[in-house]
MISE-590613 format. One record per residue (C-alpha): chain; x, y, z; residue number from 1. Coordinates in nm, 2 decimals, m for minus. Layout:
- A,X,Y,Z,NUM
...
//
This chain:
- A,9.46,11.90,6.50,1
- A,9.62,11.72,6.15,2
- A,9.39,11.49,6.00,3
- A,9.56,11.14,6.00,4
- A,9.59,11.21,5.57,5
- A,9.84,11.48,5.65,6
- A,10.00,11.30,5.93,7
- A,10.09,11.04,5.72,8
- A,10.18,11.24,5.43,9
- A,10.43,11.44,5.64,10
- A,10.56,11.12,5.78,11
- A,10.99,11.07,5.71,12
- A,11.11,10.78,5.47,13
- A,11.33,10.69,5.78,14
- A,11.39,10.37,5.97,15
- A,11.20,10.41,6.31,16
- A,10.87,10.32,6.54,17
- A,10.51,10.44,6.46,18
- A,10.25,10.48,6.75,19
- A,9.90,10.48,6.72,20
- A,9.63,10.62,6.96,21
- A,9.26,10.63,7.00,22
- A,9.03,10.91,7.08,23
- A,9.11,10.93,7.38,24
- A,9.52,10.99,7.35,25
- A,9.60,10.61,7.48,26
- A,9.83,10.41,7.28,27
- A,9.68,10.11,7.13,28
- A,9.98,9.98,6.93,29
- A,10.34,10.02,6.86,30
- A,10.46,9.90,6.50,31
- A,10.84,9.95,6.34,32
- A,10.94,10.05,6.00,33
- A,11.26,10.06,5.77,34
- A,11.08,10.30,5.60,35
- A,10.76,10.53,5.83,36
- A,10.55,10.68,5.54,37
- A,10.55,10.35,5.33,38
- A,10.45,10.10,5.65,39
- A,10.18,10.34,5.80,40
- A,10.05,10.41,5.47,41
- A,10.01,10.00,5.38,42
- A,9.75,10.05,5.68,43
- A,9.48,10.29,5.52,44
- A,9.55,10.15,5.22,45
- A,9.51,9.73,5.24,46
- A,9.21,9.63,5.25,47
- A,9.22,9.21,5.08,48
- A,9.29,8.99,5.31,49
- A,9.33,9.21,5.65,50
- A,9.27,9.03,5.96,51
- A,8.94,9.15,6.12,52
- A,9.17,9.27,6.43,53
- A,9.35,9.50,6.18,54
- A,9.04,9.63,6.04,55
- A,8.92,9.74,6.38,56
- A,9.30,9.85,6.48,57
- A,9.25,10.11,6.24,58
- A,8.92,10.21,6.30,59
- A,9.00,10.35,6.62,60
- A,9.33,10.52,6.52,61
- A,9.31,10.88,6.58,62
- A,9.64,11.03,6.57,63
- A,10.03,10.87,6.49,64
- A,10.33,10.98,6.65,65
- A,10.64,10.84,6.55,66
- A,11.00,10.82,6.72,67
- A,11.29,10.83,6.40,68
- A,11.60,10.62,6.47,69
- A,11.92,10.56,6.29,70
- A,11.87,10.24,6.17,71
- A,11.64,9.92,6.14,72
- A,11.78,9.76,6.42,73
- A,11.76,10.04,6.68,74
- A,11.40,10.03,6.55,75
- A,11.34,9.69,6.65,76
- A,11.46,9.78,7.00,77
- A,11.26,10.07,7.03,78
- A,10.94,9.87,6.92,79
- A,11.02,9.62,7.23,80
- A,11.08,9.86,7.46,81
- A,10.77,10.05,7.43,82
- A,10.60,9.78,7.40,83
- A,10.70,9.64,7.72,84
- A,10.65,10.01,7.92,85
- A,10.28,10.04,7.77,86
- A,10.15,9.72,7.73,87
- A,9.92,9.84,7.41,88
- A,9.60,9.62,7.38,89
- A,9.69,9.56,6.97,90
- A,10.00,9.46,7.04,91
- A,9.87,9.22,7.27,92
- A,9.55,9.10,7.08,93
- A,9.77,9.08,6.70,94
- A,10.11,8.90,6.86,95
- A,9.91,8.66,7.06,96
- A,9.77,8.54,6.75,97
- A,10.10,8.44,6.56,98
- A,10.18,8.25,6.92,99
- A,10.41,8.50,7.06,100
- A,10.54,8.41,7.38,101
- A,10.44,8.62,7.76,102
- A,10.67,8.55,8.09,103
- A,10.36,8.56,8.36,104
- A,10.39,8.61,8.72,105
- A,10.11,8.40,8.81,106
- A,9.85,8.59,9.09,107
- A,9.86,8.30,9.36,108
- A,10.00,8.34,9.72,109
- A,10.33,8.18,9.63,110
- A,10.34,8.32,9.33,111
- A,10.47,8.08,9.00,112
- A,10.68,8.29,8.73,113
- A,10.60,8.06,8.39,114
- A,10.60,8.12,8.02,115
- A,10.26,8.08,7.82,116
- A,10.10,8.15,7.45,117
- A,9.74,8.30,7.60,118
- A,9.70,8.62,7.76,119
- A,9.48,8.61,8.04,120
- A,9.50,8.94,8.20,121
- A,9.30,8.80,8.54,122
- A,9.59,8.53,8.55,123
- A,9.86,8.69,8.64,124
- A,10.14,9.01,8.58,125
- A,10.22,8.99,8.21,126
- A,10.55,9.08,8.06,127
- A,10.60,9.08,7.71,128
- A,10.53,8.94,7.38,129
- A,10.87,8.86,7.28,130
- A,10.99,8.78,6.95,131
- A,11.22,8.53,7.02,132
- A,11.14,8.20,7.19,133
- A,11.49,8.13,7.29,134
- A,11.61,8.43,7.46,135
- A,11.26,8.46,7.65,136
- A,11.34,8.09,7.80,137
- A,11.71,8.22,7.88,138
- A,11.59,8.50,8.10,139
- A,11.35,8.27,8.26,140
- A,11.60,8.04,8.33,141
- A,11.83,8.33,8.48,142
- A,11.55,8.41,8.71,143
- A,11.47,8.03,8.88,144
- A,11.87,8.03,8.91,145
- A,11.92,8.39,9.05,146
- A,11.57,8.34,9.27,147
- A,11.40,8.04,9.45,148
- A,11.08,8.02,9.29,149
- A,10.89,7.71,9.26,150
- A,10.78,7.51,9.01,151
- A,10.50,7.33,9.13,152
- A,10.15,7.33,9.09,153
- A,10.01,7.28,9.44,154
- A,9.78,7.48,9.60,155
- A,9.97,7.64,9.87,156
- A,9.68,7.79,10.05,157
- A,9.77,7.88,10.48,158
- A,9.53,7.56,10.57,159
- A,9.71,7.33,10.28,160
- A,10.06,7.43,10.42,161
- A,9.94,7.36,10.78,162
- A,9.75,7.07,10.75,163
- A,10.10,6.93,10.58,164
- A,9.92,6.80,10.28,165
- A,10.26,6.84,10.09,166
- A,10.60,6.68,10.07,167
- A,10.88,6.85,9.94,168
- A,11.02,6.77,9.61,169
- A,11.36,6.70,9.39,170
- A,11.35,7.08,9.31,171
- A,11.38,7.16,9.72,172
- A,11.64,6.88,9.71,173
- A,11.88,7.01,9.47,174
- A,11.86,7.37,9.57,175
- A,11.62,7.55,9.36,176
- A,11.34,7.56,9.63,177
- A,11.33,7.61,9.99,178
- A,11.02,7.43,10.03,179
- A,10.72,7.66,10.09,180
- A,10.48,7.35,10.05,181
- A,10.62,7.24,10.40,182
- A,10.61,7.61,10.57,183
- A,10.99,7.60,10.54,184
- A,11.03,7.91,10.37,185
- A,10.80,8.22,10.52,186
- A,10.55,8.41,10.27,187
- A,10.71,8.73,10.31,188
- A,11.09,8.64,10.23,189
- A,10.93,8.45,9.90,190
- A,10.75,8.73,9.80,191
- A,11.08,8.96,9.82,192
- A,11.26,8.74,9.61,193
- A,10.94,8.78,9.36,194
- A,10.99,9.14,9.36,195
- A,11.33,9.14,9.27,196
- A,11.24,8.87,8.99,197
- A,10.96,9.15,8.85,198
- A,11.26,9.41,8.85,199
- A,11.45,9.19,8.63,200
- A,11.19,9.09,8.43,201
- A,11.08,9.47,8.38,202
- A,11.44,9.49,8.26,203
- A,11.67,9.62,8.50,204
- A,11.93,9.36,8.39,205
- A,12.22,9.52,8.60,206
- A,12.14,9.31,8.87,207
- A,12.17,9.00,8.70,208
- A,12.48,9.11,8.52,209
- A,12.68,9.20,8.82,210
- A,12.53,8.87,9.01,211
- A,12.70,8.65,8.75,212
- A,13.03,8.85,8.68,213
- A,13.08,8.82,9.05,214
- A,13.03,8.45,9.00,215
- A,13.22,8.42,8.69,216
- A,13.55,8.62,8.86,217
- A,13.50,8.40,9.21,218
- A,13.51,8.10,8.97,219
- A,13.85,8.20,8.80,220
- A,13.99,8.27,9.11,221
- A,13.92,7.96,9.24,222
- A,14.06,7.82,8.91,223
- A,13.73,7.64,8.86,224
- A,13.69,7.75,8.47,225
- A,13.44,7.52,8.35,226
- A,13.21,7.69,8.57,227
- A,13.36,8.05,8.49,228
- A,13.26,7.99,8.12,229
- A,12.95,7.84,8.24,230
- A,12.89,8.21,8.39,231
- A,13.05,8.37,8.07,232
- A,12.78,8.23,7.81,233
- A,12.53,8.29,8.10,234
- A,12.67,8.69,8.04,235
- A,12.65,8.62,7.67,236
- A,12.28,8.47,7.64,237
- A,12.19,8.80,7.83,238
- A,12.37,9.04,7.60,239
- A,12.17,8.92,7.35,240
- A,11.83,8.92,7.53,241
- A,11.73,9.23,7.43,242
- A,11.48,9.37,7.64,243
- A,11.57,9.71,7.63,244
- A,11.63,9.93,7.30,245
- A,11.96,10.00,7.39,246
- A,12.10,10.31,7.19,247
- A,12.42,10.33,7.33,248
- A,12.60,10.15,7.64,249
- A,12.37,10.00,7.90,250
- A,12.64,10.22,8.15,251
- A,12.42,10.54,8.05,252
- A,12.13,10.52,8.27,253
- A,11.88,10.76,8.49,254
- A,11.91,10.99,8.24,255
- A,11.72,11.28,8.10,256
- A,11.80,11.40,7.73,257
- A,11.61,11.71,7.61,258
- A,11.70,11.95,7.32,259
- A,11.61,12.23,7.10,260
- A,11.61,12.37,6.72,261
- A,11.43,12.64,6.59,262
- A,11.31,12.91,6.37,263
- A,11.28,13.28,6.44,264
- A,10.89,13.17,6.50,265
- A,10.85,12.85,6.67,266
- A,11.09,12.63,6.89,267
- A,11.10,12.26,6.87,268
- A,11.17,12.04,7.13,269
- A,11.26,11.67,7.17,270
- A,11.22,11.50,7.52,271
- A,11.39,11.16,7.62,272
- A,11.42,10.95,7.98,273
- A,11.70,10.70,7.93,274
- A,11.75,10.36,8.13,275
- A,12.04,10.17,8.13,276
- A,12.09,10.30,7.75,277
- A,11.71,10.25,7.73,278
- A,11.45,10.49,7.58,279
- A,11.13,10.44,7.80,280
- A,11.01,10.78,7.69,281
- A,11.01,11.00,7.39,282
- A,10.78,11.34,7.29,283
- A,10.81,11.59,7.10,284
- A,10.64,11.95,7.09,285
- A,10.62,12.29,6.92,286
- A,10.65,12.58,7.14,287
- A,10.56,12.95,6.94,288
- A,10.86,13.20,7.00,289
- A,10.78,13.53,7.14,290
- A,11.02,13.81,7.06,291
- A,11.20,13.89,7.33,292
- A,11.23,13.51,7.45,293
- A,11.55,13.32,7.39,294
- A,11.59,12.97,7.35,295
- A,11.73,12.86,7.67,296
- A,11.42,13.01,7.85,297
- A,11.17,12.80,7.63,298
- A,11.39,12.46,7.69,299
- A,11.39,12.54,8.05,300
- A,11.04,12.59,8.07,301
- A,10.97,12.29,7.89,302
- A,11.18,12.05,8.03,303
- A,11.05,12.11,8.39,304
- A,10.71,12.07,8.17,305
- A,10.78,11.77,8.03,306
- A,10.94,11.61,8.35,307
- A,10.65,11.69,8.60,308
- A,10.42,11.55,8.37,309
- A,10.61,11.22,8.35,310
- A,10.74,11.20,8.72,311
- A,11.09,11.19,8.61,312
- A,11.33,11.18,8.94,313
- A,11.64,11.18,8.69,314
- A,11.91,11.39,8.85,315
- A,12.12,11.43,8.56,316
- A,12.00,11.60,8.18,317
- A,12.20,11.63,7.85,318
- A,12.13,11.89,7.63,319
- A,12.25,12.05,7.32,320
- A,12.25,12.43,7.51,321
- A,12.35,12.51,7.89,322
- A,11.98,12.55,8.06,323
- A,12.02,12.77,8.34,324
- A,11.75,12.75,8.51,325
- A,11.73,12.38,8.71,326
- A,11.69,12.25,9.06,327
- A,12.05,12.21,9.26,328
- A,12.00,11.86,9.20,329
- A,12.02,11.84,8.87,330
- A,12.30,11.84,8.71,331
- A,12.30,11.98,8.30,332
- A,12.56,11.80,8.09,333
- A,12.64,11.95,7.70,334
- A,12.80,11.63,7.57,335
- A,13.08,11.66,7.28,336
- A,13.20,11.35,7.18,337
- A,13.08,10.99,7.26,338
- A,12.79,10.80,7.38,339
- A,12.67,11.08,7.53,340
- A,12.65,11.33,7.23,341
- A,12.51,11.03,7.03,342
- A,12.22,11.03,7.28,343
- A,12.20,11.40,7.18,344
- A,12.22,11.34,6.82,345
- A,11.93,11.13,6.84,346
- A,11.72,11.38,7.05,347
- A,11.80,11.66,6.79,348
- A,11.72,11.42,6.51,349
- A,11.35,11.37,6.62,350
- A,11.32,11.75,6.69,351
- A,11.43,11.82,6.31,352
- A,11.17,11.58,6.19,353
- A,10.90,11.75,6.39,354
- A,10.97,12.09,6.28,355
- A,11.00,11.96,5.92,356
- A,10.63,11.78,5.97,357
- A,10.48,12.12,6.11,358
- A,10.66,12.33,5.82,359
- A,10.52,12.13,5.54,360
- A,10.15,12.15,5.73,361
- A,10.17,12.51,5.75,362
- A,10.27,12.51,5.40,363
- A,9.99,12.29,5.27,364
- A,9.74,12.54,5.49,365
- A,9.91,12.83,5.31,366
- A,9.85,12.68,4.97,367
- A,9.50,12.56,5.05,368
- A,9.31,12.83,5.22,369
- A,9.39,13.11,4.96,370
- A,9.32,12.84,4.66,371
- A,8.95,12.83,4.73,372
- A,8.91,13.20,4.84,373
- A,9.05,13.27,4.54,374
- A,8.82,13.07,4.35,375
- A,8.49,13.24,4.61,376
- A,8.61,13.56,4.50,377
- A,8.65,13.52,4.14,378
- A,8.28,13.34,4.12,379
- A,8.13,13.62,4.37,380
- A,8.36,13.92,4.21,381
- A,8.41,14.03,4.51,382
- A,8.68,14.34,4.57,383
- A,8.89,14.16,4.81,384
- A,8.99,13.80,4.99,385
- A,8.72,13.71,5.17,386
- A,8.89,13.65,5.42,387
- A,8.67,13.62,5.68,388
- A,8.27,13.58,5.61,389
- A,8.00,13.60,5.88,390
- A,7.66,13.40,5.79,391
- A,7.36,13.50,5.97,392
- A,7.02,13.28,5.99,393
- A,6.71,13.27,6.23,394
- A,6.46,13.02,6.37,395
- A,6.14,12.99,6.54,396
- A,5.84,12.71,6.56,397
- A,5.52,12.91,6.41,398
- A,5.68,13.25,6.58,399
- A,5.75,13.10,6.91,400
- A,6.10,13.14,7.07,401
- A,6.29,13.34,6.78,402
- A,6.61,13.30,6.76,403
- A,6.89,13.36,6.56,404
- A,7.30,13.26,6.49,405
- A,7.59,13.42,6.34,406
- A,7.87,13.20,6.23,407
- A,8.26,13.30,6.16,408
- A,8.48,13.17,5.90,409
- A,8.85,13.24,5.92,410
- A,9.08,13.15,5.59,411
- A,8.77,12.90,5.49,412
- A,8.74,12.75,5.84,413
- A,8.51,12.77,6.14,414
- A,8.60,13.02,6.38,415
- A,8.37,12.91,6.66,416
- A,8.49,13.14,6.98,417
- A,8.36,13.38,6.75,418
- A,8.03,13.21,6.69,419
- A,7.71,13.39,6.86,420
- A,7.36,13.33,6.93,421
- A,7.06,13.58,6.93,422
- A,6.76,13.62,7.12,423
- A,6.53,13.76,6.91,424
- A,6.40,14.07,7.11,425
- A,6.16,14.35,6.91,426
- A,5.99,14.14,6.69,427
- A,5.64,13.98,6.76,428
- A,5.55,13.66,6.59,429
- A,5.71,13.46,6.25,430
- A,5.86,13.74,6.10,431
- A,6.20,13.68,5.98,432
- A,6.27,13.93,5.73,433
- A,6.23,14.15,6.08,434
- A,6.43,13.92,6.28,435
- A,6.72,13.93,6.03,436
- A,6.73,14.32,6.04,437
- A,6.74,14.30,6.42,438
- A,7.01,14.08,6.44,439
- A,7.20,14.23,6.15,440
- A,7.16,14.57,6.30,441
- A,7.27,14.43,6.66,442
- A,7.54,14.27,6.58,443
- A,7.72,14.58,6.34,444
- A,7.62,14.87,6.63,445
- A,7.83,14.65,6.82,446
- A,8.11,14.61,6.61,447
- A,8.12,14.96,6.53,448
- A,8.08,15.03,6.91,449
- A,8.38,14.84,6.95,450
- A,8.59,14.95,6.68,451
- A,8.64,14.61,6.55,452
- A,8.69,14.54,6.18,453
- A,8.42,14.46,5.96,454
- A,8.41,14.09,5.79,455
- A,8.50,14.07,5.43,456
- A,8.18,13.96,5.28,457
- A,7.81,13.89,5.46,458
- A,7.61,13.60,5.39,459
- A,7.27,13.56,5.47,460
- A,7.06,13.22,5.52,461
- A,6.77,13.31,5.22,462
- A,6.68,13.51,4.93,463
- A,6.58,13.87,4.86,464
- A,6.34,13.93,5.16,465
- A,6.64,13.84,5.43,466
- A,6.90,13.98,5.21,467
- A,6.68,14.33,5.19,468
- A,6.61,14.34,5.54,469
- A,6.99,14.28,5.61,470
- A,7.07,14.58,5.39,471
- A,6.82,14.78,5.56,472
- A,7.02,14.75,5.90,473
- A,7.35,14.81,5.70,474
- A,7.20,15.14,5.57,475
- A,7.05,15.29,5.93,476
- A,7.39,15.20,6.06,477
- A,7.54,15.39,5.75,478
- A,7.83,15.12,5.65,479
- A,7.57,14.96,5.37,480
- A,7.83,14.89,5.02,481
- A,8.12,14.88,5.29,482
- A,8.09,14.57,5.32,483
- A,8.04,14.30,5.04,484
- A,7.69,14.12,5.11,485
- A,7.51,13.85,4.97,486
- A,7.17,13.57,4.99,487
- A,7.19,13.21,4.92,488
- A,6.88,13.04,4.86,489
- A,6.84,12.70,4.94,490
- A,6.64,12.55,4.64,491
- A,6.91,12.63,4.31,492
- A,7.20,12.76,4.54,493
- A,7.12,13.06,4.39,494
- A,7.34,13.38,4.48,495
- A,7.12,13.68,4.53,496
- A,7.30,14.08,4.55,497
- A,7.18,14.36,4.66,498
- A,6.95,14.60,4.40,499
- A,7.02,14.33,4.14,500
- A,6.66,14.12,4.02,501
- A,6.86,13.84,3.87,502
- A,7.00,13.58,4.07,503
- A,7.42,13.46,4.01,504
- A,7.42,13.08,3.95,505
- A,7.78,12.96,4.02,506
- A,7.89,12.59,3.88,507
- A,7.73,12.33,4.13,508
- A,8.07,12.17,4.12,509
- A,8.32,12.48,4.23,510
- A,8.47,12.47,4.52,511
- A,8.36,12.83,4.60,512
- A,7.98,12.72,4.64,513
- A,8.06,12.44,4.82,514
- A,8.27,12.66,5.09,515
- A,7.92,12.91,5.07,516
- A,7.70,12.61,5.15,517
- A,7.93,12.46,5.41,518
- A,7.88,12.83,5.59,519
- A,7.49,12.83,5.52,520
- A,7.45,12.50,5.67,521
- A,7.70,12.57,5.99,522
- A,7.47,12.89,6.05,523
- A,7.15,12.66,6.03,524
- A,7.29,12.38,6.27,525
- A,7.41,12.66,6.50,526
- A,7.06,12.86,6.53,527
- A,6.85,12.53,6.51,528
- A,7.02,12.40,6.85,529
- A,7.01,12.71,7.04,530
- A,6.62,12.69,6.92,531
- A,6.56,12.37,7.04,532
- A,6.76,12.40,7.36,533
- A,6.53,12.73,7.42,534
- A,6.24,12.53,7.32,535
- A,6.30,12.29,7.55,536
- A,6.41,12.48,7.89,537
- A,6.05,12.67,7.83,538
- A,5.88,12.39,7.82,539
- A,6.00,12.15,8.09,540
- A,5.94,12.27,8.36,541
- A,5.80,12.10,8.74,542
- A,5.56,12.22,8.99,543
- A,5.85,12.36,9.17,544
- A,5.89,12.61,8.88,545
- A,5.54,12.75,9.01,546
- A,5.64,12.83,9.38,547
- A,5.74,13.24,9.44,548
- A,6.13,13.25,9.53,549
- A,6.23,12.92,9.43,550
- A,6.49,12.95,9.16,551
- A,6.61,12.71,8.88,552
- A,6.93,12.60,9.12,553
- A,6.72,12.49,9.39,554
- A,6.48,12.28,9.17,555
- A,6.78,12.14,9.08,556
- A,6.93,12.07,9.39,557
- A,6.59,11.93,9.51,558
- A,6.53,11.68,9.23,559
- A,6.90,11.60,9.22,560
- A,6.87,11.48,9.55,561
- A,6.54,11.35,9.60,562
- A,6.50,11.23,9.22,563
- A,6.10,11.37,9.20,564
- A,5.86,11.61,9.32,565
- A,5.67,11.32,9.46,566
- A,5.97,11.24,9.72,567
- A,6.00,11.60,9.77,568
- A,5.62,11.66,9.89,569
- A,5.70,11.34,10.10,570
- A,6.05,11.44,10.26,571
- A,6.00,11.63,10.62,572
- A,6.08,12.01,10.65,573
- A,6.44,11.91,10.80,574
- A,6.51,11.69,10.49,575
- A,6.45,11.96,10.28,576
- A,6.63,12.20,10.48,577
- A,6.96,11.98,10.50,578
- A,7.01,12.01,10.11,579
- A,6.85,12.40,10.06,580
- A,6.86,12.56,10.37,581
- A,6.55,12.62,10.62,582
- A,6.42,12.95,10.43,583
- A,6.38,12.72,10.09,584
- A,6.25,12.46,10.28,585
- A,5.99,12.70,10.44,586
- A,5.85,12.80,10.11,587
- A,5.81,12.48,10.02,588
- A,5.53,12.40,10.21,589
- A,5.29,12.49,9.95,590
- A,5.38,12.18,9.80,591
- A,5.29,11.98,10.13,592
//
């Protein structure tokens, strides 16, 4: 995975939204930009007079994506809609604090929809924070005109209502209740009209649309215009309510946009879902091309991909290529001109800029690696790249439990599925010259067994003792000055060869050293764990241990269930014989 230096270094200068994630991939805020690279870089790089929320924002961040529109105004529209289909706790903690305002759908059995500054998640359904004050109080007003839903603050609970505690009001007088305080209006039919409310307020605006163009045509036809134009700036207020990020016309809608771009190596692919000219989804990924695949076979087999992991039930997909391969209900569109290929245009766009962030990676890797294997090799004078080095090292506690490790580095960096521990087999007591020529010698039968290449260069954890005994196990196995080997000794760093008395001393500062003691110390962590987790397996161990046929499972079993050996001597045989079976729990009753 990128470090979040490269990320942002490989970020566009383009207008678009940033996304930030934790460790454990969920989204934790949602910022836009005019320009990406300069706004997420202001993050890592402020540090006088940061609020303390945006210090610890950034200490969790552990990777960015980012979604590239066209311009700075689609980017404000993408910022509220994800915002509004996530719900990201930063977004949340920093808005509330410059008094942002929520729409809440308050949790009470006849449920209130109001507007508040606090966010109380235990209150209520949130919805929002919305920049703008004015269109947020225009929605809400749509909704208690569209809906019957009351405004009072009485406790409608079922022995309130019956009891008749309550008198209607001037709200059930004038037609915008129906007077639940009085029983007059049933639970259920309230809480329908509360669910279409949540739809609204989610942002399926159609409804509300269509509700007051009906009105506003029944109006002119009844030539009552004042109230037409009433329901014309009602149509106007909610044109301008953007909660959606609408990209093209709200007319586009259940939609499913996916497209690809390429090199002869990898494909890139850009993933959208589309409501009501909304994006509510965006990712992107990089697929690696195999020879003989083409590119509407990858699309294909990332789209279904892509739409089973986000439950998509969209029955209609545009593309840039025909894909062949789809369900009879879905229908695959290859726009040309209009909305439609703008929607396409946009899809591609993102694809482009992940390619270009994965190209300029792979070229920064390309540059690296080789620059300080370069450097190893010129301070080592080595014959070749060294590219790939195995380091060897044992452990034991005063000649108990010897063991030893061999770690792999590939292009200057861990290659751990080729890591390997040793159990240190022929040799009696602390010995580790010995052990090292075991393990040296084991580990190069098999690769020559195998007929697998041989590293570049071998390092061994120590000085001349280990090295020798290393090269002893090279010569029985007849491949000793094959293969380039060295010691490094821990005091001075020193660099120890074969047959040669003096030691190399290479600049404490070069980057070559630092790669050699980065290996070293990997070797060292990786033998001194296996040693301790061997050292302690021998030496925990129960009373159960001790009884003839009962294995390390079954002790297991036994004390996962019964939690000690105490409650195990005290269970009865058919206790015991429920969790182990009856011929465990018969030899068991040694223990009795």
């Amino acid at each position: 995975m990128n470090t979040l230096k490269q990320i942002i270094q490989n970020l566009p200068d383009n207008p678009g939204v940033y996304r930030f994630y934790n460790n454990e991939n969920t989204l934790i805020y949602v910022g836009k930009a005019k320009n990406l690279k300069k706004r997420v870089s202001s993050y890592f790089t402020k540090t006088s007079g940061t609020s303390r929320k945006t210090l610890k924002l950034v200490s969790e961040i552990k990777n960015i994506e980012c979604t590239v529109s066209n311009t700075e105004f689609d980017a404000l529209l993408l910022e509220n809609n994800f915002i509004k289909q996530n719900q990201p706790k930063y977004n949340i903690l920093l808005k509330d604090d410059k008094t942002f305002p929520y729409i809440c759908i308050l949790k009470e059995r006849f449920p209130r929809i109001i507007y508040t500054r606090k966010y109380v998640p235990a209150q209520g359904e949130y919805f929002g924070p919305y920049s703008s004050v004015v269109a947020m109080k225009n929605v809400l007003e749509l909704v208690r005109k569209l809906y019957s839903i009351r405004t009072c603050s009485l406790l409608l609970s079922e022995n309130n209502v019956d009891e008749k505690k309550f008198k209607v009001c001037l709200e059930f007088h004038i037609g915008n209740c129906k007077g639940p305080c009085e029983g007059l209006q049933q639970e259920q039919e309230y809480l329908s009209e509360i669910s279409e409310a949540r739809d609204v307020l989610k942002g399926s605006l159609t409804v509300v649309a269509q509700h007051f163009k009906r009105g506003m045509q029944q109006a002119s036809e009844n030539l009552e215009f004042e109230k037409a134009q009433r329901y014309k700036e009602k149509l106007d207020l909610l044109e301008k309510f953007q909660t959606k990020s609408l990209v093209v016309n709200r007319d586009l809608t259940d939609i499913d946009v996916v497209t690809i771009s390429g090199t002869e190596s990898f494909a890139y692919i850009n993933f959208l879902i589309i409501k009501e000219g909304a994006i509510v989804f965006s990712k992107s990924i990089e697929l690696q091309k195999k020879i003989e695949e083409a590119d509407d076979e990858l699309i294909s087999f990332a789209y279904h991909e892509l739409r089973s992991q986000t439950n998509s039930t969209n029955t209609e997909v545009f593309s840039n290529i025909e894909i062949s391969t789809l369900d009879e209900s879905i229908t695959c569109i290859v726009p040309k001109i209009g909305d439609k290929r703008k929607l396409v245009a946009l899809s591609i766009k993102n694809a482009l800029e992940l390619k270009r962030e994965r190209e300029l990676v792979r070229a920064e890797r390309k540059s690296k690696k080789p620059e300080v294997l370069n450097i190893l090799q010129k301070d080592l004078r080595l014959p070749t790249l060294p590219e790939r080095i195995e380091c060897f090292d044992n452990s034991n506690l005063q000649g108990t439990t010897p063991v030893a490790s061999m770690v792999c580095f590939t292009n200057g960096k861990p290659d751990k599925k080729n890591y390997r521990h040793f159990n240190i087999k022929t040799v009696v007591g602390p010995d580790d010259f010995a052990s090292m020529k075991e393990i040296v010698h084991r580990r190069y039968s098999r690769i020559l067994a195998e007929d697998q290449k041989l590293p570049d260069l071998i390092l061994v954890d120590g000085g001349k003792g280990q090295l020798s005994s290393a090269c002893e196990a090279l010569q029985e196995l007849g491949i000793y000055g094959q293969v380039p080997i060295a010691g490094i000794a821990k005091k001075l760093e020193e660099i120890y060869y074969p047959e040669d008395p003096l030691p190399l001393l290479i600049n404490k500062k070069s980057p070559g050293l630092k790669l050699l003691q980065q290996i070293r110390d990997e070797a060292h962590r990786f033998a001194i764990t296996f040693h301790r987790q061997k050292r302690s397996s021998n030496t925990i161990k129960t009373e159960l241990d001790q009884i003839k046929g009962i294995g390390k499972s079954t002790s297991e079993k036994l004390l996962k269930h019964f939690k000690s050996v105490k409650k195990i001597k005290e269970a009865s045989y058919e206790e015991i014989a429920e969790v182990v079976g009856k011929k465990r729990a018969g030899q068991l009753k040694s223990l009795k």
